[in-house]
ROSE-4610 file (N, C-alpha, C; in Angstrom, 1 decimal, always signed):
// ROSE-4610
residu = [X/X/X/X/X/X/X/X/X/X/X/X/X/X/X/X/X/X/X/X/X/X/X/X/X/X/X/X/X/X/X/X/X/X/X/X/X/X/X/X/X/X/X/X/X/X/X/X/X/X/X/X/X/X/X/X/X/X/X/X/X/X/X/X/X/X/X/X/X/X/X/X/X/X/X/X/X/X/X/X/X/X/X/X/X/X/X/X/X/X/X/X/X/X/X/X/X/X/X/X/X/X/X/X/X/X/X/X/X/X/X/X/X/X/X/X/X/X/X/X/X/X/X/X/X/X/X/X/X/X/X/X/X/X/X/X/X/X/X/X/X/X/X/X/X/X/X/X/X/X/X/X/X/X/X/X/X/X/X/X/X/X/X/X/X/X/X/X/X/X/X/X/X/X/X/X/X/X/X/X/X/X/X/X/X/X/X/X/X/X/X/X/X/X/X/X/X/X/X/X/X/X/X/X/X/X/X/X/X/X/X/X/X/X/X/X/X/X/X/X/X/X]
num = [1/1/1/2/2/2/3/3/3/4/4/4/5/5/5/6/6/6/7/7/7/8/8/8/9/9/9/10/10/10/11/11/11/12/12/12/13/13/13/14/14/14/15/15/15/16/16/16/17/17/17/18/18/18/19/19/19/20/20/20/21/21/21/22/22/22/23/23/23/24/24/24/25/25/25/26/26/26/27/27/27/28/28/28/29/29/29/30/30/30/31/31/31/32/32/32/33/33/33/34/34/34/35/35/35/36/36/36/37/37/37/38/38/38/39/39/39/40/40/40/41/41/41/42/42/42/43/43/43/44/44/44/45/45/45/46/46/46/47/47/47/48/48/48/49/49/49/50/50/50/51/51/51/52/52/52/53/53/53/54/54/54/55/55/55/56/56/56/57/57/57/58/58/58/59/59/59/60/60/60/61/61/61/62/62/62/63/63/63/64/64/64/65/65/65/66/66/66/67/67/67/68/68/68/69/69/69/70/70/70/71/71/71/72/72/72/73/73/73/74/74/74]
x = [+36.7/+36.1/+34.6/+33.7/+32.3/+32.0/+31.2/+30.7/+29.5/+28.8/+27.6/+27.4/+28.4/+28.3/+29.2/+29.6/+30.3/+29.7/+28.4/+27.6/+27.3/+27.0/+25.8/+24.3/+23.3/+21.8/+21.5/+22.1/+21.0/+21.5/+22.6/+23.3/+22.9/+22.7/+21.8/+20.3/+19.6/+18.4/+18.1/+19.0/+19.3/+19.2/+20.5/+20.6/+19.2/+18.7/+17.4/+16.5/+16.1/+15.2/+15.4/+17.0/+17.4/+17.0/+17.5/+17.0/+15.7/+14.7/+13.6/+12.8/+13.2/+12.7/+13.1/+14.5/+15.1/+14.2/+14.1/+12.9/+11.2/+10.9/+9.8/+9.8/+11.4/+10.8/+11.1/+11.8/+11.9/+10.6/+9.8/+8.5/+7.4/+7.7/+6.6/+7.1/+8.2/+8.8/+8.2/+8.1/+7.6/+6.5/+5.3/+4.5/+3.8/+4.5/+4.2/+4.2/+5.6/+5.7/+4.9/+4.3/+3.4/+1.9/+1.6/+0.6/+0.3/+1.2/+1.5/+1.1/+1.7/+1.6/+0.6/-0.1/-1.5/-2.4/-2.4/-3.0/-3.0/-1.5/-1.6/-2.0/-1.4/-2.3/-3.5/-4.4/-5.9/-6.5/-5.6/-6.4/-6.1/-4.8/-4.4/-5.6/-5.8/-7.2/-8.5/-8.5/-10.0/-10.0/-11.0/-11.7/-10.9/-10.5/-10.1/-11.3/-12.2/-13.4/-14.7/-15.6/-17.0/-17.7/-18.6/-19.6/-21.0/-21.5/-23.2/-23.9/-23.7/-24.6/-25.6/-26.0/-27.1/-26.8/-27.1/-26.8/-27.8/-28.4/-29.3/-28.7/-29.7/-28.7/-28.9/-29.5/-29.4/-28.1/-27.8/-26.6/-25.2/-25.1/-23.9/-24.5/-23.3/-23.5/-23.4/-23.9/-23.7/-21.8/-22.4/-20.3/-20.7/-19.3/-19.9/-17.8/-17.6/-15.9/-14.9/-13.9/-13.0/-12.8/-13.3/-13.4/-14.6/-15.3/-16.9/-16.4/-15.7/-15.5/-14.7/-13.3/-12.6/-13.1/-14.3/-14.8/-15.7/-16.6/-17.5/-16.9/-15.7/-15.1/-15.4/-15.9/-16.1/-15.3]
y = [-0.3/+0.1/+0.1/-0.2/+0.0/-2.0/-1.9/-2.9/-3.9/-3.4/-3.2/-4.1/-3.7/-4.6/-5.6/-6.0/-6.8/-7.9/-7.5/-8.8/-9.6/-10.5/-11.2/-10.9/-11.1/-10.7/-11.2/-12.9/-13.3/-12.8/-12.3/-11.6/-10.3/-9.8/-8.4/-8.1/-9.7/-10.0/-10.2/-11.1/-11.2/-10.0/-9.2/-8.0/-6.7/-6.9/-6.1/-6.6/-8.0/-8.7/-8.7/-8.6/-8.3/-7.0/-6.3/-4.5/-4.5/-4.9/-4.6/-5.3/-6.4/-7.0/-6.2/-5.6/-5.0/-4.0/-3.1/-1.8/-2.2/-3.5/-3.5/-3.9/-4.7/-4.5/-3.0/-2.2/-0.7/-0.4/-0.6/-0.2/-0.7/-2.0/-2.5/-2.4/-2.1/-1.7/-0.1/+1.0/+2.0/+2.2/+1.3/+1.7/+0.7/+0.0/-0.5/+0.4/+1.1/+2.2/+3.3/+3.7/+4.7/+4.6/+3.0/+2.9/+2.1/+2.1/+2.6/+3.5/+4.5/+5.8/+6.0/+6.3/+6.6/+6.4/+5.0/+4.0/+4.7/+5.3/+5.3/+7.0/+8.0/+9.3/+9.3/+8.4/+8.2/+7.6/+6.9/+6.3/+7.8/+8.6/+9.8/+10.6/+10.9/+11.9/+11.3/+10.0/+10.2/+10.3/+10.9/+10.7/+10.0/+9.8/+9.2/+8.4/+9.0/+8.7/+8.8/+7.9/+8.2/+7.6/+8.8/+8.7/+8.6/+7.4/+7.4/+7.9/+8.5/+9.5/+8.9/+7.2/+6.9/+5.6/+7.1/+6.1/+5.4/+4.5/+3.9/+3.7/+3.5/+3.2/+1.6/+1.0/-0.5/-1.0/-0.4/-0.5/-0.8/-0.3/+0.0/-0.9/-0.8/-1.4/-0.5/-1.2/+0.5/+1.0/+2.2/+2.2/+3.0/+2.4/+2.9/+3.7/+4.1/+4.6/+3.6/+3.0/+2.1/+2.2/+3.4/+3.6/+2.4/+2.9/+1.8/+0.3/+0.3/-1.7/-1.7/-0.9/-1.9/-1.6/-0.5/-0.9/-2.0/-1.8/-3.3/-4.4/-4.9/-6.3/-7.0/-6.3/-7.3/-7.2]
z = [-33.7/-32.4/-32.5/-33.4/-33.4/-33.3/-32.0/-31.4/-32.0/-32.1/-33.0/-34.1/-35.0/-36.0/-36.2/-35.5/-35.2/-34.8/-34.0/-33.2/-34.3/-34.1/-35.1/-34.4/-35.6/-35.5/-34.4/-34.1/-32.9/-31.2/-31.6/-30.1/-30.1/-31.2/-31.4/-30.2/-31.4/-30.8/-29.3/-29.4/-26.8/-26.7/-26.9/-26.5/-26.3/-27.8/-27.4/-26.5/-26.2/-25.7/-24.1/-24.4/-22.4/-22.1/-22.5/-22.1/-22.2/-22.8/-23.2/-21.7/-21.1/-20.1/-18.9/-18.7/-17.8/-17.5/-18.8/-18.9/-18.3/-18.4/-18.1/-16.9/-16.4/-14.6/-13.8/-14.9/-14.0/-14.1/-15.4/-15.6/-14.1/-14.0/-13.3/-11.8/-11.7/-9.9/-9.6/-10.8/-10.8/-10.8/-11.3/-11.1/-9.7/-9.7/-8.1/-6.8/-6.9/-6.0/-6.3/-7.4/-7.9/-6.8/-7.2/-6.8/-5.5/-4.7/-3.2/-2.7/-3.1/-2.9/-3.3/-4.1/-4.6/-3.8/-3.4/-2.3/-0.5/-0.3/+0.8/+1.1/+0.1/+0.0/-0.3/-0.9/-0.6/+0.4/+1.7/+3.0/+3.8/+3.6/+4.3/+4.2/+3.3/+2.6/+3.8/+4.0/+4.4/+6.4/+6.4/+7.6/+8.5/+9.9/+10.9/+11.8/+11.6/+12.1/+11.8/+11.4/+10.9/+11.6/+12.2/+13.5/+12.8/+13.2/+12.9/+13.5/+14.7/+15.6/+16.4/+15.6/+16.3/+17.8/+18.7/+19.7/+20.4/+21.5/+22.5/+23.6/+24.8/+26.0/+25.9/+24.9/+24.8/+24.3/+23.5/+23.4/+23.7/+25.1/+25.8/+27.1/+27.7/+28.9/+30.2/+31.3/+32.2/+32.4/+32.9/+32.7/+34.2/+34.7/+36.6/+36.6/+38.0/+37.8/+38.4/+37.8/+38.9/+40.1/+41.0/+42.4/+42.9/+42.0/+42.4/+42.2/+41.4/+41.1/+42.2/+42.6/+43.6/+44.9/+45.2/+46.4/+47.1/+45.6/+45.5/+45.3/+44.9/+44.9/+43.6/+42.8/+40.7/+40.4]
């Protein structure tokens, strides 16, 4: 009943070489999703908005009310 030694070395060797690859795509799917997450709780963390304060009226354009545009015809 003991499996193991039964193999030979080079089906041993697959054997550890498969698991060992298996483990490093759980490894690298985890830290994928790790750092996702890391990623997306550090855009959460910041600011929604950053205001430079500095405004001009060169800047903008005139701003009039949609009453004014559809009576004036623009």
């Amino acid at each position: 009943m003991d499996l193991i030694p039964a193999l030979p070395h080079w089906a041993l060797a697959v054997l550890a070489l498969c698991l060992v690859g298996i483990l490093m795509a759980v490894g690298l799917i985890a830290f994928g999703f790790l750092f996702k997450l890391g990623v997306i709780w550090g855009q959460s963390r910041k600011a929604p908005y950053s205001d430079a304060g500095d405004y001009r009226l060169e800047q903008g354009r005139e701003v009039r009310s949609e009453q004014v545009d559809r009576t004036s015809g623009e």
